[in-house]
N, C-alpha and C positions, 0 to 999 in steps of 0.2 A: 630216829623215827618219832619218838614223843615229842622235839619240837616241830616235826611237820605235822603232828597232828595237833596239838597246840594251834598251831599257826592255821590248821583248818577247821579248827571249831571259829576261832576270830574271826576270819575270812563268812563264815556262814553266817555266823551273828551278825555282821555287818551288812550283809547282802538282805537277812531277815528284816531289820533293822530297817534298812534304807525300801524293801519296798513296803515296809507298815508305812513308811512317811510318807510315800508315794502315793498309798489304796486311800490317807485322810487329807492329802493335801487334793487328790480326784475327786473324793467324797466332797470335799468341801465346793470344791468348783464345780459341782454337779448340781447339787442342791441350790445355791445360787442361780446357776444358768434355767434351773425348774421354776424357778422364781420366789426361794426362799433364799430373802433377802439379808439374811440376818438370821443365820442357820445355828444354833445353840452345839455343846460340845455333846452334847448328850444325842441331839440327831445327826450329828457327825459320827459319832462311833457308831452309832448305827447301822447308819449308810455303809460304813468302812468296813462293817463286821467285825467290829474289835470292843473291846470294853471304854467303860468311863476312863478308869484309871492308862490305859494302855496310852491313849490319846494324848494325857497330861504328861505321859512319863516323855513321848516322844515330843511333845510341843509343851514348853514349862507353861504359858497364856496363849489367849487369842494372836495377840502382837508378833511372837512368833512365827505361828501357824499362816498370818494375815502374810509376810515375810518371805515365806514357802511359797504360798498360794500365790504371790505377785510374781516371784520369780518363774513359776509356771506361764504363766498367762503371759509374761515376756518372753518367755524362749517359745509359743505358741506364735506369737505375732511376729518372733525372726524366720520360722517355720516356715509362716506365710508369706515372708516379706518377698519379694520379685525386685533385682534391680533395677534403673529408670537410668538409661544413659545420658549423662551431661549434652553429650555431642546433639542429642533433638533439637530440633526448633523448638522456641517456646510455647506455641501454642499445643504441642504434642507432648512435652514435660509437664505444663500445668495439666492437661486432660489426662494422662498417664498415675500421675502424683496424686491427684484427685478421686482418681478409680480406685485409686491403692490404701489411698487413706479411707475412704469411704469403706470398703471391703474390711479391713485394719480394724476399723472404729465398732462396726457390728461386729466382727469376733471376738473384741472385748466390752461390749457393751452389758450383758449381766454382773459382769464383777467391777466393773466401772458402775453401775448402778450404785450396789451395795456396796463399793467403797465410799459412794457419795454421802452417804448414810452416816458411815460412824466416821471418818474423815477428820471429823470437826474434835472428837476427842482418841483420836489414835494417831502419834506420830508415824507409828510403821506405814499407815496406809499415805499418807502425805507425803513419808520419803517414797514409796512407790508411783504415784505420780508424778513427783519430782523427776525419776527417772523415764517415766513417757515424755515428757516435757521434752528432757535432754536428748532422749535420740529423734524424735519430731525436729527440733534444732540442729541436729548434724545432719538430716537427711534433706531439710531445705537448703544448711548452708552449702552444701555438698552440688544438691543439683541445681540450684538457680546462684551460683557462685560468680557467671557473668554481669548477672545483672544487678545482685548486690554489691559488687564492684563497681558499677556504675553510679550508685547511688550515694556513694561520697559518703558526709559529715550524715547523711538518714540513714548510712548501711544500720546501725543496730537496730532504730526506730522499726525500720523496715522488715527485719527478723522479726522481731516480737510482732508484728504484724501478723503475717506468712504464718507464724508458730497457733496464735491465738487463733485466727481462721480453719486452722484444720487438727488443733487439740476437742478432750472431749467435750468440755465445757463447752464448745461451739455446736458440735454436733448434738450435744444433748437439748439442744437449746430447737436445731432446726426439727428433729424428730419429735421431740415429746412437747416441746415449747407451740414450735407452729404447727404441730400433727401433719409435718411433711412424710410423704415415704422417703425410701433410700436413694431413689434416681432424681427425683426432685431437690431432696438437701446435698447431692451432693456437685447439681447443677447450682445448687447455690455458690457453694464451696469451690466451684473450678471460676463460675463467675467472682466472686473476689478476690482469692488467688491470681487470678488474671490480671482483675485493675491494679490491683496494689503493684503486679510487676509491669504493668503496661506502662504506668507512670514513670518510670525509669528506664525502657526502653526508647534507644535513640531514632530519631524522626527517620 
């Protein structure tokens, strides 16, 4: 009996454990999405209802916590993700793919903000982009796989194409750059998607 209670104190500390990381990696994605861009550890615990120290014991730095927070926001955006079947015609994959990215792109647009922010000296947040990058890239090559097979010796040219047009860096560009709304940039968005694959589609 004393190692199954053993074994259920572990068990409960773990569970405690895991949802304190949970109520500051929320905290954290809260306060961002409210528009505090650059949320300090001290209005994080805050928000979290937990002390200075609680915070630090669960997350050793920011890079960590940034870490957390990214993985969130990715299993938030597979949550939302809707398949697009290959088998469409293309003019219903690029408008399908476009709606989805466009959608996509605004529900991670506040942490995609404030990871633009500190970006520049935090690896964590650059490897997490890195990984929007990579499944943005399997989910073009995946469904316009006819027509980059068409495109020969430009198929990878062509990816990085496709990828850049509908990463955030684009969209941040057509929302806050040209003060489009969301139906506007993302007609922008299905328009070059379009030509970039029109050009390789056979006459």
């Amino acid at each position: 009996m004393d190692g199954v209670d053993v074994a259920g104190r572990v068990d409960g500390r773990t569970a405690r454990a895991e949802r304190t990381r949970a109520a500051i990696v929320e905290a954290h994605l809260a306060l961002i999405s409210e528009g505090d861009l650059r949320p300090t550890g001290e209005r994080i615990a805050e928000r979290a209802g937990i002390s200075l120290r609680t915070l630090w014991t669960n997350f050793k730095d920011m890079e960590t916590l940034f870490e957390a927070s990214g993985a969130e926001v990715l299993r938030q955006q597979d949550a939302a993700h809707r398949p697009i079947s290959p088998g469409l015609p293309l003019a219903k994959r690029v408008d399908a793919y476009c709606r989805q990215r466009a959608r996509l792109l605004q529900l991670i647009a506040p942490s995609a903000r404030a990871a633009q922010m500190r970006e520049p000296v935090s690896e964590q947040l650059h490897r997490n982009r890195l990984k929007h990058i990579e499944r943005v890239r399997d989910e073009v090559e995946e469904l316009f796989a006819v027509e980059l097979a068409e495109a020969g010796p430009g198929r990878e040219q062509l990816v990085h194409a496709l990828v850049v047009a509908s990463t955030w860096q684009a969209w941040s560009m057509l929302r806050y750059g040209l003060g489009l709304g969301v139906d506007q940039a993302r007609a922008v968005m299905s328009r070059t998607v379009g030509a970039l694959l029109a050009d390789v589609t056979p006459d």
